[in-house]
ChimeraX commands (.cxc) that place a marker at each C-alpha (Angstrom):
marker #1 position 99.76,107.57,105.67 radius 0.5
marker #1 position 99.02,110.98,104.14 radius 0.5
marker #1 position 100.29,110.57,100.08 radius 0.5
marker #1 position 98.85,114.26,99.47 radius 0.5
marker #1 position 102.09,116.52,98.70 radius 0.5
marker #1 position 102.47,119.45,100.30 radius 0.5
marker #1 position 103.56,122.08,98.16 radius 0.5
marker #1 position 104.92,124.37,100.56 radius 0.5
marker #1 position 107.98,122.68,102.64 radius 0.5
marker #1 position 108.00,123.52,106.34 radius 0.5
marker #1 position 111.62,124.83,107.51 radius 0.5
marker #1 position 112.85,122.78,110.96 radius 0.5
marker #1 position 113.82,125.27,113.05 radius 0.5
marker #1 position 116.47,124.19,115.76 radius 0.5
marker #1 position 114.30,124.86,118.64 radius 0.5
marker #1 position 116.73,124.32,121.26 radius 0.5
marker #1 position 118.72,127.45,120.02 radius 0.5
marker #1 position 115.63,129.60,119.74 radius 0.5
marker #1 position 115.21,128.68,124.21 radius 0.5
marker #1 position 115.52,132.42,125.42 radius 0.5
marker #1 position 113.98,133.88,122.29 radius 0.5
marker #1 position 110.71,135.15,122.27 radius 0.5
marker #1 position 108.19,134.21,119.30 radius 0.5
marker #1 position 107.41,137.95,118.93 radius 0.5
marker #1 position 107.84,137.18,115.00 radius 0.5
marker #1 position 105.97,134.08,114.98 radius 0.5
marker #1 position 102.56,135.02,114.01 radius 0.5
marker #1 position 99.44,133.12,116.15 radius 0.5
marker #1 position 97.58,130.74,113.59 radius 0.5
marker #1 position 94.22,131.01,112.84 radius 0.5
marker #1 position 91.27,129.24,114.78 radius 0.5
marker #1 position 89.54,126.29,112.84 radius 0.5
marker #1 position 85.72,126.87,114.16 radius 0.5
marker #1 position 82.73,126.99,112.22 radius 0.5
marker #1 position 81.10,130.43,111.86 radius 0.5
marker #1 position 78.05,130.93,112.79 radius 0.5
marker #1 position 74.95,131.64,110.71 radius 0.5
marker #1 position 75.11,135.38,108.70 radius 0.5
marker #1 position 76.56,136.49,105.15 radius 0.5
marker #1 position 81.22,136.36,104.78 radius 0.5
marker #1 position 83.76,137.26,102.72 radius 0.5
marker #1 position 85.15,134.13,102.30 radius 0.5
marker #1 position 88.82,133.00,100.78 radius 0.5
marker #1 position 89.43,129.41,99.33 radius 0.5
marker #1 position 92.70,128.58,100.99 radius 0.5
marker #1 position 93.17,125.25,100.33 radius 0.5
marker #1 position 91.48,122.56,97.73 radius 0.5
marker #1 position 93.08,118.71,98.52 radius 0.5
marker #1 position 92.35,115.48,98.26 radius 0.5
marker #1 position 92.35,113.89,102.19 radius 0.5
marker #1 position 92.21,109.95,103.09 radius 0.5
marker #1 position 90.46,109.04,105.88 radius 0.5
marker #1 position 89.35,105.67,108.08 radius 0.5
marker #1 position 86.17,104.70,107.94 radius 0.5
marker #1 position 85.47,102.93,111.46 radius 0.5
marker #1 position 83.94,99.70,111.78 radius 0.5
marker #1 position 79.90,99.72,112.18 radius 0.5
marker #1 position 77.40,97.24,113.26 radius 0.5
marker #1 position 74.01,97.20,111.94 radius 0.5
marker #1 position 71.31,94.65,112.79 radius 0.5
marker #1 position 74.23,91.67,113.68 radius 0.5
marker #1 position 76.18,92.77,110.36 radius 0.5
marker #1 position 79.57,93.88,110.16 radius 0.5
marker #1 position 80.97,96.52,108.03 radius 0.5
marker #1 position 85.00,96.34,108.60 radius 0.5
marker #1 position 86.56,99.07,108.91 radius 0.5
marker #1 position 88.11,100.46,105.29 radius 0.5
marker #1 position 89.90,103.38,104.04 radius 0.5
marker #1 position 87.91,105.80,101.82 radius 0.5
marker #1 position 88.85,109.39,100.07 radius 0.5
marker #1 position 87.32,112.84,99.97 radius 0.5
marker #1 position 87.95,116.30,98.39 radius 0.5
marker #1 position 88.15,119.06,101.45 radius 0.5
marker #1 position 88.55,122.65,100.74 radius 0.5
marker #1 position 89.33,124.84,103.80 radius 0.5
marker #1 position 87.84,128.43,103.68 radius 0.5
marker #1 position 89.11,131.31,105.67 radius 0.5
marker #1 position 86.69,134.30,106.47 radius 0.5
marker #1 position 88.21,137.28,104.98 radius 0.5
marker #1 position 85.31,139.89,106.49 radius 0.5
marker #1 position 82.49,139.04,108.39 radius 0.5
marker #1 position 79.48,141.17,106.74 radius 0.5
marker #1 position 76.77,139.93,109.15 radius 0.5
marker #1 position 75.34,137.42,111.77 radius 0.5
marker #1 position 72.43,135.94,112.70 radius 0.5
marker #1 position 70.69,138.23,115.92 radius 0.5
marker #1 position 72.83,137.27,118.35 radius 0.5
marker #1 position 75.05,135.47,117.51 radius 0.5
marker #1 position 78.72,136.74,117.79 radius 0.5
marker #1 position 81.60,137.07,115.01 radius 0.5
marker #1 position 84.67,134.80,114.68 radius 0.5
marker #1 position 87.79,136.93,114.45 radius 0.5
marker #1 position 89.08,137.40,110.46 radius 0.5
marker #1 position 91.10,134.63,109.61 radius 0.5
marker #1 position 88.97,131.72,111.27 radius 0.5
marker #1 position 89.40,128.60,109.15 radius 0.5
marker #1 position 86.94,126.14,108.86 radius 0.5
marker #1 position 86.55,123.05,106.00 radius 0.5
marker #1 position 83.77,121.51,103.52 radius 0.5
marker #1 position 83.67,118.23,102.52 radius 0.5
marker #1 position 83.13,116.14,99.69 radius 0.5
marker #1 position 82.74,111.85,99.52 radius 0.5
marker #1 position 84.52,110.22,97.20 radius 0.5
marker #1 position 81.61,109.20,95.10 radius 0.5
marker #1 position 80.03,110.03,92.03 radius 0.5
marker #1 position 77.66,112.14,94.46 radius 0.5
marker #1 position 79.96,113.79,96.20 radius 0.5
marker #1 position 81.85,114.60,93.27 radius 0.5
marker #1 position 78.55,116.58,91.70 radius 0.5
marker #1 position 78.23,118.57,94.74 radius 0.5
marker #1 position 82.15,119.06,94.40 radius 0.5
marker #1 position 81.46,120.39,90.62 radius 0.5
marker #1 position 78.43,122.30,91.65 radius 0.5
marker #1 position 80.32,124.20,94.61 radius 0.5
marker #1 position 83.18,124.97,92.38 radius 0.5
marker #1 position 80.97,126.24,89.54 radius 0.5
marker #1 position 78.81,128.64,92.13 radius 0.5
marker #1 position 81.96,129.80,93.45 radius 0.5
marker #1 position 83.65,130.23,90.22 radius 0.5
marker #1 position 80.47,131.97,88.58 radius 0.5
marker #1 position 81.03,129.27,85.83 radius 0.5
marker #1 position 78.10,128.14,83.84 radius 0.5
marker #1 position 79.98,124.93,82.69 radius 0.5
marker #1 position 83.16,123.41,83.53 radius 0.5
marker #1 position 83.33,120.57,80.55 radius 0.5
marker #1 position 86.43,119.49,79.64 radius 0.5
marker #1 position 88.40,120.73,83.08 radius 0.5
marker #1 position 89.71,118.55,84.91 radius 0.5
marker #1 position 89.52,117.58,88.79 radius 0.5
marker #1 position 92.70,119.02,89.33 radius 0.5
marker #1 position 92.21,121.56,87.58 radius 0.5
marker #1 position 88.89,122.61,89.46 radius 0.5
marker #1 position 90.69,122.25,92.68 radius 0.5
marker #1 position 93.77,124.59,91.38 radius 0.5
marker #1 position 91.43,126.78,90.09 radius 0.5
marker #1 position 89.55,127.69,93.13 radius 0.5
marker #1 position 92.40,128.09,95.25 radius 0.5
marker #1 position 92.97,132.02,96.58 radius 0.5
marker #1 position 89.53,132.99,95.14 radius 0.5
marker #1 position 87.53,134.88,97.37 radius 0.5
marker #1 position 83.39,135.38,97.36 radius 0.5
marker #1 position 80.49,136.71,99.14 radius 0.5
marker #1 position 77.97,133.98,100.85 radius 0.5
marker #1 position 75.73,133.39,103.43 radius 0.5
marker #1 position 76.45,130.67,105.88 radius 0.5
marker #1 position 73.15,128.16,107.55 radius 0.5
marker #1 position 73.74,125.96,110.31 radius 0.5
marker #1 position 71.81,122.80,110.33 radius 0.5
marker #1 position 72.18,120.89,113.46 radius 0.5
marker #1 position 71.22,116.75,113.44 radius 0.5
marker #1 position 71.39,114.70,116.58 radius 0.5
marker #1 position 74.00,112.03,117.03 radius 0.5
marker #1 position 72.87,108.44,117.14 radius 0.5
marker #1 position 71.80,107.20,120.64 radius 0.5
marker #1 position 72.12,110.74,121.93 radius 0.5
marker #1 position 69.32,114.05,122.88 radius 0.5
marker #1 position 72.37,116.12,124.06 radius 0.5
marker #1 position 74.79,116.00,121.33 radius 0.5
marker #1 position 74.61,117.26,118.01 radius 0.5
marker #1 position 76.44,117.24,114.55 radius 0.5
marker #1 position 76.52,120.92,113.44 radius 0.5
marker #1 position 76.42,121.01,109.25 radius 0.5
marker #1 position 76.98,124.09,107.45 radius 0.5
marker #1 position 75.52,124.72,104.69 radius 0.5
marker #1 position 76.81,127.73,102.27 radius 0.5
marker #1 position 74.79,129.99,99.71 radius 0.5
marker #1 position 77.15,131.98,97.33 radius 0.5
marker #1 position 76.58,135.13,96.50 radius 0.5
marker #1 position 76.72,135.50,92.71 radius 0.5
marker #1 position 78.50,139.03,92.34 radius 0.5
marker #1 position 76.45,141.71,91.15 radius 0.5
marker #1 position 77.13,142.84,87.53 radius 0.5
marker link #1:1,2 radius 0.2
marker link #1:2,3 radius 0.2
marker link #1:3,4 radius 0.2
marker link #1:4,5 radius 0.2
marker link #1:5,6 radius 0.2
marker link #1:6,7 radius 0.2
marker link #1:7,8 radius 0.2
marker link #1:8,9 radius 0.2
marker link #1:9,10 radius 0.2
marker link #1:10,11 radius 0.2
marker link #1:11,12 radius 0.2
marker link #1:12,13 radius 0.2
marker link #1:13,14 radius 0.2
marker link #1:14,15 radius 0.2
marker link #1:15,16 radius 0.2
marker link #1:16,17 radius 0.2
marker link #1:17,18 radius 0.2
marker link #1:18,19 radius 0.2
marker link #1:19,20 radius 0.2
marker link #1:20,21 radius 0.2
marker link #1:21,22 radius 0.2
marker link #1:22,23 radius 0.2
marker link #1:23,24 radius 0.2
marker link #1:24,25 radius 0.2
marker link #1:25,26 radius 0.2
marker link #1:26,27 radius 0.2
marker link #1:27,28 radius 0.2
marker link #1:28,29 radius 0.2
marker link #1:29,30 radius 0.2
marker link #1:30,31 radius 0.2
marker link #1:31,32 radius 0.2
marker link #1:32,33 radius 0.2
marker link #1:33,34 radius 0.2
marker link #1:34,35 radius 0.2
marker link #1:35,36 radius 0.2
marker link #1:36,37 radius 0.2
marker link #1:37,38 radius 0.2
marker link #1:38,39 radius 0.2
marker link #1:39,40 radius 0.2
marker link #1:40,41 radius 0.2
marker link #1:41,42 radius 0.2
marker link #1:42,43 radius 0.2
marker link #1:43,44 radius 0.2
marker link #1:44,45 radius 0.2
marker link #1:45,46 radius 0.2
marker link #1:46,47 radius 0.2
marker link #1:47,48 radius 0.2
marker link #1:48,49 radius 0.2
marker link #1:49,50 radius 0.2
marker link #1:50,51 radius 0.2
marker link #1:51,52 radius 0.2
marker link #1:52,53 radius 0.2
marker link #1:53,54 radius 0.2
marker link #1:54,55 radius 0.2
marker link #1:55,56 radius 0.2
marker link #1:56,57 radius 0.2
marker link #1:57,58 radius 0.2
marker link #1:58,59 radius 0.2
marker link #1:59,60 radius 0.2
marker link #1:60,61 radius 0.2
marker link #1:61,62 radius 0.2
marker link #1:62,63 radius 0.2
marker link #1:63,64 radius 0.2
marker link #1:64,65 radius 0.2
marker link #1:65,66 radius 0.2
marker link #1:66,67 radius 0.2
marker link #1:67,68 radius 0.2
marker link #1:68,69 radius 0.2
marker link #1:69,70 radius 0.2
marker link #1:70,71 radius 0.2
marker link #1:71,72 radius 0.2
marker link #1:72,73 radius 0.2
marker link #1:73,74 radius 0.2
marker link #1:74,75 radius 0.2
marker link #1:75,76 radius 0.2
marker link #1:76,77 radius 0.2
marker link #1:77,78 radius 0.2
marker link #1:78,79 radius 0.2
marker link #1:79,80 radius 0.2
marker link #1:80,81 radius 0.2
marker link #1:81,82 radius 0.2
marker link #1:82,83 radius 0.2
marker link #1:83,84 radius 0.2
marker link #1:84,85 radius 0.2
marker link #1:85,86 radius 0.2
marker link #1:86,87 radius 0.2
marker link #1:87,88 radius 0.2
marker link #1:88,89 radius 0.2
marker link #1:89,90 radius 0.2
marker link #1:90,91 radius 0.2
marker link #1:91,92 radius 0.2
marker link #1:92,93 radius 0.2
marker link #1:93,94 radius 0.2
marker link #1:94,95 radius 0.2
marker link #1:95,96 radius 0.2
marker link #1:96,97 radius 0.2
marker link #1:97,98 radius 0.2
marker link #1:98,99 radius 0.2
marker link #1:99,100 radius 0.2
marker link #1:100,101 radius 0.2
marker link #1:101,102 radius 0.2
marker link #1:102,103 radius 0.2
marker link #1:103,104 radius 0.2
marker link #1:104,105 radius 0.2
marker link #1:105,106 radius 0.2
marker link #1:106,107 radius 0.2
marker link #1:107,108 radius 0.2
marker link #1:108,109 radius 0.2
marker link #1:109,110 radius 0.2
marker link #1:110,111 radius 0.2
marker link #1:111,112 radius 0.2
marker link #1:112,113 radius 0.2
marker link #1:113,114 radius 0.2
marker link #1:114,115 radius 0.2
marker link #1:115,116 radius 0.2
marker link #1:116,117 radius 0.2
marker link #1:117,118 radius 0.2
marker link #1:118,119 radius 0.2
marker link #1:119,120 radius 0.2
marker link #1:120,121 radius 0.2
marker link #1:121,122 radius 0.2
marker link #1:122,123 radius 0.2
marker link #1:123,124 radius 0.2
marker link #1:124,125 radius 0.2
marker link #1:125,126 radius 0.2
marker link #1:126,127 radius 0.2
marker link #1:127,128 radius 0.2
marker link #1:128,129 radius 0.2
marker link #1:129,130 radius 0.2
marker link #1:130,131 radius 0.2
marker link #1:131,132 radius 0.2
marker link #1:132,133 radius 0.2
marker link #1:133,134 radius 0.2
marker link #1:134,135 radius 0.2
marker link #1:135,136 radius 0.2
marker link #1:136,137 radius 0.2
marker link #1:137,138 radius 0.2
marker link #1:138,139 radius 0.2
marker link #1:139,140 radius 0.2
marker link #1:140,141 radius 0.2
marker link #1:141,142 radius 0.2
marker link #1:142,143 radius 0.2
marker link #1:143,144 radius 0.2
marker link #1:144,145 radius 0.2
marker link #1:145,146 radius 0.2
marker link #1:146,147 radius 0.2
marker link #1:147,148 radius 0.2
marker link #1:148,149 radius 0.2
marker link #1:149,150 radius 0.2
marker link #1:150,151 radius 0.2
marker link #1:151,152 radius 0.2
marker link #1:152,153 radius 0.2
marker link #1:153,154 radius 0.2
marker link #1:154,155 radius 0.2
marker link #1:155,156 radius 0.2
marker link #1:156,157 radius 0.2
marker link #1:157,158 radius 0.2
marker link #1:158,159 radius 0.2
marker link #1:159,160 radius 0.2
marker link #1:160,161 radius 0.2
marker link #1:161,162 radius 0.2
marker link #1:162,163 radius 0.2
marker link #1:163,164 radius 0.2
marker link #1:164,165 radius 0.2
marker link #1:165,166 radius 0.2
marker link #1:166,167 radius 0.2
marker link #1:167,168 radius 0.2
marker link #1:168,169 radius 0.2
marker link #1:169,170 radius 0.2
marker link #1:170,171 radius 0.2
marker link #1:171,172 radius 0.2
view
């Protein structure tokens, strides 16, 4: 069950009126897809905080049941694509694509450290985690996007595909 609110109610359309209408005025939604490596324009649309499973593993005869865990994810949109890496071609303005943060006092420094680069804040004592995540939301920055791939366990064809992003400070 997702307790996150939503702060922006979806209106139920009555779709079997709307049969021999076209969706001229619906607009097509973005693509979620990770761009590939090169310097953005990037938008913060969304900060929230997401619960997730965490499946069931077994290591060396030793169970770890399954449990449910919680992480900060902040969805990006790429306002202008500035550059890419030779060869490698554009995703269309408007692509979506998400960063994660763990629930843990780790992931919650690299939470604080992504908000301060992106905020070009030099310290961020006394704000709160809600307030970091509010205060991100609609900003928009200049970075340059890696890709680090790492192979998936017990496979030499498949491959997790990390990104990694660099902000730009902006120049003064």
């Amino acid at each position: 069950m997702n307790t996150t609110a939503n702060t922006t109610p979806a209106t139920l359309l009555n779709l079997n009126d709307m049969i021999e209408q076209t969706l001229d005025t619906i607009p097509d939604a973005p693509d979620y897809s990770n761009p590939p490596a090169g310097e953005y324009n990037l938008l913060v649309k969304d900060v929230k905080v997401e619960t997730y499973q965490v499946k069931e593993k077994t290591k060396d005869g030793v169970v770890t049941p399954a449990y449910e865990a919680q992480r900060l994810k902040i969805t990006y949109s790429v306002n202008e694509t500035k550059s890419t890496a030779a060869g490698e071609i554009p995703v269309p303005d408007g692509t979506m694509f998400t960063e994660t943060f763990q629930g843990t006092e780790q992931g919650l420094s690299f939470f604080k450290s992504r908000i301060k680069t992106v905020m070009n804040a030099s310290d961020l004592a006394g704000v709160s985690l809600g307030d970091m995540m509010n205060s991100i939301k609609g900003t928009s920055f200049d970075a340059r996007i890696s890709i680090k791939k790492s192979p998936k366990p017990n496979s030499t064809t498949e491959f997790y595909e990390n990104i990694q992003i660099k902000v730009i400070p902006a120049s003064a």
